[in-house]
C-alpha positions in Angstrom: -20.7 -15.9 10.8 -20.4 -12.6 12.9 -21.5 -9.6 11.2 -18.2 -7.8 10.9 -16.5 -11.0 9.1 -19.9 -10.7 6.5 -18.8 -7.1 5.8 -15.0 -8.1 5.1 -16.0 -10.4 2.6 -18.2 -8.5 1.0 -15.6 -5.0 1.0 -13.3 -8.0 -0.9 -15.5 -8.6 -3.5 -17.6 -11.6 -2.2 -21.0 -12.1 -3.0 -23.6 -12.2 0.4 -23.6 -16.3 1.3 -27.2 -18.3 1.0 -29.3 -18.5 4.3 -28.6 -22.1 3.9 -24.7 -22.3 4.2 -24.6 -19.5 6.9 -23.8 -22.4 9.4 -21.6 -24.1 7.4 -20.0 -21.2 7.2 -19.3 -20.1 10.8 -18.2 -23.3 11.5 -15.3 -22.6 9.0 -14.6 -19.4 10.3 -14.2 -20.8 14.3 -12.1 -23.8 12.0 -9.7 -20.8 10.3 -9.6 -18.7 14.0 -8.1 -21.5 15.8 -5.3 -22.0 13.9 -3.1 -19.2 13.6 0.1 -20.9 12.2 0.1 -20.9 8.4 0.3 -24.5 8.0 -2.6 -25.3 10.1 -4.7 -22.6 8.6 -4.1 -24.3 5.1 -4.7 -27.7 6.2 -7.9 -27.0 8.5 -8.8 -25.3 5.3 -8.6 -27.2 2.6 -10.2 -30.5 4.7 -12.9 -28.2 5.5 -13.6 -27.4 1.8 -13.5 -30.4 0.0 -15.7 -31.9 2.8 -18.3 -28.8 2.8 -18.0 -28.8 -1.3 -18.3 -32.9 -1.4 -15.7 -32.7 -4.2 -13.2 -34.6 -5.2 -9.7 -32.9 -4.5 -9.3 -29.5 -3.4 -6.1 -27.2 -3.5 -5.0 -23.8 -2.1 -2.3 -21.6 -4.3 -0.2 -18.8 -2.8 2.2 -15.9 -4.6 5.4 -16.1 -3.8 7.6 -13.3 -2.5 8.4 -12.2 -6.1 4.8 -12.4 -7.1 5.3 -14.3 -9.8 5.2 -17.9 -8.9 2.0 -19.9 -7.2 2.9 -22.6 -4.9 0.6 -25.5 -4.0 0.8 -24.9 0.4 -1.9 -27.4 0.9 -4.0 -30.0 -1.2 -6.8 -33.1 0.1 -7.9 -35.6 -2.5 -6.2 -39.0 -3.9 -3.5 -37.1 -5.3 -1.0 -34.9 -3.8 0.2 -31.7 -5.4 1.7 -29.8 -2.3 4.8 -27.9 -3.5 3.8 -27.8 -6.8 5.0 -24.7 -8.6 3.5 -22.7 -11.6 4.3 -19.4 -13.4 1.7 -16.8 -11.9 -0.2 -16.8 -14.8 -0.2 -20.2 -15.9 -3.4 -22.4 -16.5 -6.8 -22.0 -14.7 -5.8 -20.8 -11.8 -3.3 -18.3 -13.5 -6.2 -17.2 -15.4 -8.2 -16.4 -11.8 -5.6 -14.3 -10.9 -5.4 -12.1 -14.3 -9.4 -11.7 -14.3 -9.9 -11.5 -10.9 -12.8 -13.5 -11.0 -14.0 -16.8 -10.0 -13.3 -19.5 -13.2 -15.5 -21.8 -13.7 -14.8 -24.8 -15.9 -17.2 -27.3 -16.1 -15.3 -29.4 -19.1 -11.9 -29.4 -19.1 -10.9 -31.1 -22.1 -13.0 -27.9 -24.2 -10.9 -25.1 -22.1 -7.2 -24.4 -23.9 -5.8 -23.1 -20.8 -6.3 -26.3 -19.2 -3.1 -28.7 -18.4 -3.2 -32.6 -18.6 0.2 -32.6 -16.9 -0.3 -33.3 -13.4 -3.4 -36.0 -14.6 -0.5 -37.5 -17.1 1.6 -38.1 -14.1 -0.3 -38.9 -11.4 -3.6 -41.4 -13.3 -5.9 -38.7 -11.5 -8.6 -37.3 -14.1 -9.7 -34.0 -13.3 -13.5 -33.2 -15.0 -14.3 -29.7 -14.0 -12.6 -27.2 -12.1 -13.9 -24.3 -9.9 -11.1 -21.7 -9.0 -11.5 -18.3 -7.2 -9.0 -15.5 -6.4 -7.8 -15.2 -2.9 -7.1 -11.3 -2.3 -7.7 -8.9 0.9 -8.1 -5.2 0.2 -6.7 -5.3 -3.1 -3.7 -7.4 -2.4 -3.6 -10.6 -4.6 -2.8 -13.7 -2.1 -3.3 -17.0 -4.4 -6.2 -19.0 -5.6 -8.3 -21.3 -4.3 -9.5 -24.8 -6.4 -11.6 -27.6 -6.1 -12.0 -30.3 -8.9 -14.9 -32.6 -9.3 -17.9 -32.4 -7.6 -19.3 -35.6 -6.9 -22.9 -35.6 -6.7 -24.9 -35.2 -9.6 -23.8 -34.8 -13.0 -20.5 -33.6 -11.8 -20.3 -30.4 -12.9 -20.0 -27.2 -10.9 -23.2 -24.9 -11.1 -23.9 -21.2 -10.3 -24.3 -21.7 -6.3 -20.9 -23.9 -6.3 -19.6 -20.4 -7.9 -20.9 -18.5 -5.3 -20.4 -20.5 -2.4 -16.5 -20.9 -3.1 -16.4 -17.2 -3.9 -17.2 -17.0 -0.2 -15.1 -19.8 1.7 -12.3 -17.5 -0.7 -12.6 -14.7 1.1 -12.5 -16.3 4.3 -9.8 -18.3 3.4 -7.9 -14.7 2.0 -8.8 -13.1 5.4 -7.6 -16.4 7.2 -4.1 -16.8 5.1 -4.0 -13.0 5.9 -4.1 -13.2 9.7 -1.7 -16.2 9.2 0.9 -14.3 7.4 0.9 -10.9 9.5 1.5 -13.3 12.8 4.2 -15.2 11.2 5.9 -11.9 10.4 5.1 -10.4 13.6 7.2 -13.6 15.1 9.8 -13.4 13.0 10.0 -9.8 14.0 10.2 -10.4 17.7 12.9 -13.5 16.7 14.9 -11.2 15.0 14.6 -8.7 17.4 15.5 -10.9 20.1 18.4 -11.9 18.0 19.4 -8.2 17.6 19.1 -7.6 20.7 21.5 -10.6 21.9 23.9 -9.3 19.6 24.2 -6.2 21.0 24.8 -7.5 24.1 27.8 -9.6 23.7 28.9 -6.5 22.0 29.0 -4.6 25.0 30.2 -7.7 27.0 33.2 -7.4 24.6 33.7 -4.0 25.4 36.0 -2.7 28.5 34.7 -1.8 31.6 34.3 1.6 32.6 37.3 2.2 34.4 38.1 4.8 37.4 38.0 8.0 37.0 41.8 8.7 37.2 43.0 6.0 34.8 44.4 7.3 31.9 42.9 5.8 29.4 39.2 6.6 28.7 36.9 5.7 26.2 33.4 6.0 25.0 30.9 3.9 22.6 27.2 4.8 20.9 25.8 2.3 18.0 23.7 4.3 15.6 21.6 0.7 15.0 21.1 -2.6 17.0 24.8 -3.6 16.4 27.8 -1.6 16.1 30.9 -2.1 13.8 33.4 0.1 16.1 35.2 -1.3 18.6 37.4 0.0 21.3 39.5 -1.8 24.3 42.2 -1.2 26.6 44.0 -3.3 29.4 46.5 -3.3 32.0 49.8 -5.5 31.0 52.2 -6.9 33.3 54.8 -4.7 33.4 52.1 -1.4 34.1 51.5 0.1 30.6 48.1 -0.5 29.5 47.8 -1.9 25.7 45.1 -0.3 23.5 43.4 -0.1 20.1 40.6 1.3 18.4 38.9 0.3 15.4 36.1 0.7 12.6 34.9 -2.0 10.1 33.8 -1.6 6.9 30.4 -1.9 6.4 26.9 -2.2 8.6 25.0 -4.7 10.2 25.7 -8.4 11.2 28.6 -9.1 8.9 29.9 -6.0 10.4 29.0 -6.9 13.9 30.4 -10.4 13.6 34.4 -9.3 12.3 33.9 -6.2 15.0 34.0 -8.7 17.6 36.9 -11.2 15.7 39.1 -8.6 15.8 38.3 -6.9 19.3 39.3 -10.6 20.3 42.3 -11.3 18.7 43.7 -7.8 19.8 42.7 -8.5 23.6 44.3 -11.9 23.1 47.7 -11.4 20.7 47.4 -7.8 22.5 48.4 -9.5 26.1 52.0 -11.5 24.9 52.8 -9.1 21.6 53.5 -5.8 22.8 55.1 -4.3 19.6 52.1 -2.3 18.0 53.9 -3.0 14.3 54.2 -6.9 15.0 50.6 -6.7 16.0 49.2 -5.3 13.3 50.6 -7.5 11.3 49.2 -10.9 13.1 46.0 -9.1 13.1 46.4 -8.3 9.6 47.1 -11.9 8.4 44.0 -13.2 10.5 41.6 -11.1 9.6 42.9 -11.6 5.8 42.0 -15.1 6.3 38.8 -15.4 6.6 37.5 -11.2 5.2 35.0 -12.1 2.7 32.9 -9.8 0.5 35.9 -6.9 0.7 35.1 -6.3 4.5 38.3 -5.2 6.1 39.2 -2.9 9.6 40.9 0.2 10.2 42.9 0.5 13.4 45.5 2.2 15.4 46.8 0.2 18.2 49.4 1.0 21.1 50.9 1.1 24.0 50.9 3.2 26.4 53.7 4.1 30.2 52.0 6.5 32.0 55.1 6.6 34.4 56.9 8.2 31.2 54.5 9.8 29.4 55.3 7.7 26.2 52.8 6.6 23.5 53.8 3.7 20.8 51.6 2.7 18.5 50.5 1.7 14.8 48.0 2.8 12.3 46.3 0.7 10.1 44.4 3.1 7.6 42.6 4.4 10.5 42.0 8.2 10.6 45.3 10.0 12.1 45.0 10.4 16.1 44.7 14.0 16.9 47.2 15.0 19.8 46.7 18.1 21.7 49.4 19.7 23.5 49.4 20.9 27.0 49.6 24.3 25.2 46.3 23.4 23.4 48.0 23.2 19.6 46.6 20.4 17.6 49.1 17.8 15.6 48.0 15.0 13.5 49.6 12.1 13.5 49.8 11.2 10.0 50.3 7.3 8.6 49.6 5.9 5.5 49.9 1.5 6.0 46.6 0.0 4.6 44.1 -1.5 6.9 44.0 -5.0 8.1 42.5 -7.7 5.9 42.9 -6.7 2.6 45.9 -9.1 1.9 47.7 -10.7 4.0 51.8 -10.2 5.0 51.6 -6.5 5.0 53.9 -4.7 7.1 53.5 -1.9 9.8 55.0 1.4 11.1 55.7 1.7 15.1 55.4 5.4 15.7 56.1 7.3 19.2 54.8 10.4 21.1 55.8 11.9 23.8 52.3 13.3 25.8 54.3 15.4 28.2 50.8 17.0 29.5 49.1 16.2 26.5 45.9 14.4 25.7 45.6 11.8 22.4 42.1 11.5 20.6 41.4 8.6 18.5 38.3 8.5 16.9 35.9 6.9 14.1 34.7 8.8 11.0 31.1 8.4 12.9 32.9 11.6 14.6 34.0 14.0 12.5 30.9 13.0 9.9 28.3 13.7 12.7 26.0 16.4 12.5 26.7 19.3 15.3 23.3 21.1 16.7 23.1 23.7 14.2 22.8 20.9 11.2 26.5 21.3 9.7 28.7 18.2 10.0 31.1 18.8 12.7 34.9 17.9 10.7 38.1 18.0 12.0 37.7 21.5 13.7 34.5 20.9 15.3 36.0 18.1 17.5 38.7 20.7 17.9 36.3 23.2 18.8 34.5 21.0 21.3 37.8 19.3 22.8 38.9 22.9 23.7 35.2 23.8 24.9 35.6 20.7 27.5 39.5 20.4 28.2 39.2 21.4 31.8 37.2 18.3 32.1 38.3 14.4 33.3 38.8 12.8 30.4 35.8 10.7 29.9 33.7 13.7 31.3 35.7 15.3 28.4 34.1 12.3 25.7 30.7 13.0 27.3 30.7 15.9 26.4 31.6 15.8 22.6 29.0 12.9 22.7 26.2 14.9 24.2 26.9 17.9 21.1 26.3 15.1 18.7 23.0 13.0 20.2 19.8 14.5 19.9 16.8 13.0 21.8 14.8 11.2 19.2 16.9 11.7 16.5 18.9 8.1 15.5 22.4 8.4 14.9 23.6 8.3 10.9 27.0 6.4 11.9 28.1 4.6 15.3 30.0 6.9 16.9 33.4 6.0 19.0 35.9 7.7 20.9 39.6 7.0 23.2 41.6 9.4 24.9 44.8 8.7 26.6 46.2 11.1 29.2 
């Protein structure tokens, strides 16, 4: 046993092991440091115990997640208790865990905590019991137990007490290891997982178009995955169909109906060109399959750059903000709910002439940003900074409300999307 795995044990409450089991116990340790998967940690374990301990059965408890249940993970002897469940401070080894202390019980039939269930149903007759907390630093982990001892008179004595009050803290510190590399894993799974998400995200957005085409637009996730969307596309006859969009809601259920409905629009977008009728397809789909009150706001169009012309629908979306050539602001007001809240709701077509103009659609990640000095930008903040950058290209223009609301090392609150046509 090296020095510095003495001094763990001993910081989590062991007692210094005998000269004699020193070897017994390195060998252990080496056992416990080759297996870093939970499963084989218990199961080198428990073998190693029973066979070290010359008992009869051996067993190895763990706290659940709520701390309040013990689960047999791993067992050796004639009888099998893996997966057996017990309240956390049930019977012997409940009773380890409320003292804190190694039990010792060298007659079982004299001890009232003791439970003739698992005997009753299995023929196995358990003598005397020897159970010990498993804890690291303060952190209760489970209890080890081992049942009979076979030489002699059977019964546990002083050294067993010791010895397994040893093997418990390596055991704690091994089940310890075990559990931060399992979450580590899942971590980097997750991550991984996050990280493909995001990607097909992006996949699913537009590409950045040319400079001069007149429809820009600009995307930043505040997390891993986003639940804004925006897309555009060139139909047959020259107008280019778009739409922008917010779900309700964060994360992956977010993520997951952000890219159903950036699909459906790009596909019903293509053949339906009337931005009412397509709302309302998109409407009924989404409805279809919206669970947990999720639902999308979005305004959709069209847009004939030859004639200047904008048509479009709203769908509970925040109002697009037009600015004149002149530089006066109008919102474009609509009240028809979003999509997926119930299904056959009908839509408004509305029309705008640009004639110079620019039109701004934007998510609430916008206007509920927070500007350099601290204060959340609103309505006339995006004013403010369209006007400061209206000289600009358009998706120079986007930029440059963007770069007013990003801060290096500070993570966005909300995801924060953007389209301008003209």
């Amino acid at each position: 046993m090296s020095i510095e795995l003495a001094k763990q044990l001993i910081e989590n409450g062991a007692s210094p092991p005998l000269v004699g089991d020193l070897e017994l116990l390195a060998a252990i340790s080496q056992d416990f440091a080759g297996s870093p998967a939970m499963s084989e940690t218990l199961a080198n374990a428990i073998r190693q115990i029973m066979t070290y301990m010359d008992t009869e059965a051996a067993s190895i408890f763990l706290l659940d997640a709520s701390n309040e249940k013990l689960t047999c993970l791993s067992c050796a002897g004639p009888v099998s208790i893996e997966g057996l469940v017990i309240p956390r401070n049930q019977g012997i080894v409940g009773r380890a865990l409320t003292n804190n202390a190694v039990q010792m019980v060298r007659d079982v039939s004299a001890d009232g905590d003791f439970s003739s269930a698992v005997d009753d149903s299995t023929g196995f007759r358990t003598r005397s019991i020897l159970c010990a907390p498993l804890r690291v630093k303060g952190r209760m982990l489970g209890a080890l137990e081992v049942i009979n001892k076979r030489k002699g008179d059977g019964l546990f004595d002083l050294a067993d007490k010791q010895f397994l009050q040893v093997l418990a803290g390596m055991v704690s510190l091994a089940v310890h290891n075990a559990q931060m590399t399992e979450a580590l894993v899942e971590q980097e799974r997750m991550r991984r997982e996050l990280d493909l998400a995001r990607e097909i995200q992006r996949d699913l957005l537009p590409d950045q178009p040319a400079a001069d085409f007149p429809v820009q637009g600009l995307n930043l996730s505040a997390f891993e995955v986003s639940g804004d969307f925006y897309d555009f596309f060139s139909l047959p006859d020259g107008r280019i169909a778009w739409g922008l969009g917010d779900v309700s809601g964060k994360g992956m259920n977010a993520a997951m109906l952000m890219a159903k409905t950036i699909s459906l629009f790009r596909c019903l977008g293509k053949t339906v060109h009337d931005p009412a009728g397509l709302m309302s397809l998109l409407n009924n789909e989404i409805a279809e399959t919206a669970s947990h009150g999720m639902f999308v706001t979005m305004a959709a169009g069209v847009f004939d750059a030859v004639s200047g012309q904008i048509v479009f629908a709203n769908a509970g979306h925040q109002p697009p903000l037009f600015r004149s050539r002149a530089g006066i602001y109008r919102e474009l007001e609509e009240s028809s709910p979003p999509l997926g809240i119930l299904p056959g709701m009908e839509y408004t077509t509305q029309s705008l002439m640009l004639d110079g103009g620019r039109l701004y659609l934007f998510t609430d990640g916008v206007t509920e940003g927070w500007a350099s000095d601290g204060s959340m930008l609103e309505l006339f903040g995006l004013k403010a900074l369209l006007d400061k950058h209206s000289l600009l290209p358009p998706a120079d223009q986007l930029a440059g409300v963007a770069e007013a609301l990003v801060r290096p090392g500070v993570r966005l609150h909300d995801d924060l999307t953007l389209l301008v046509i003209g």
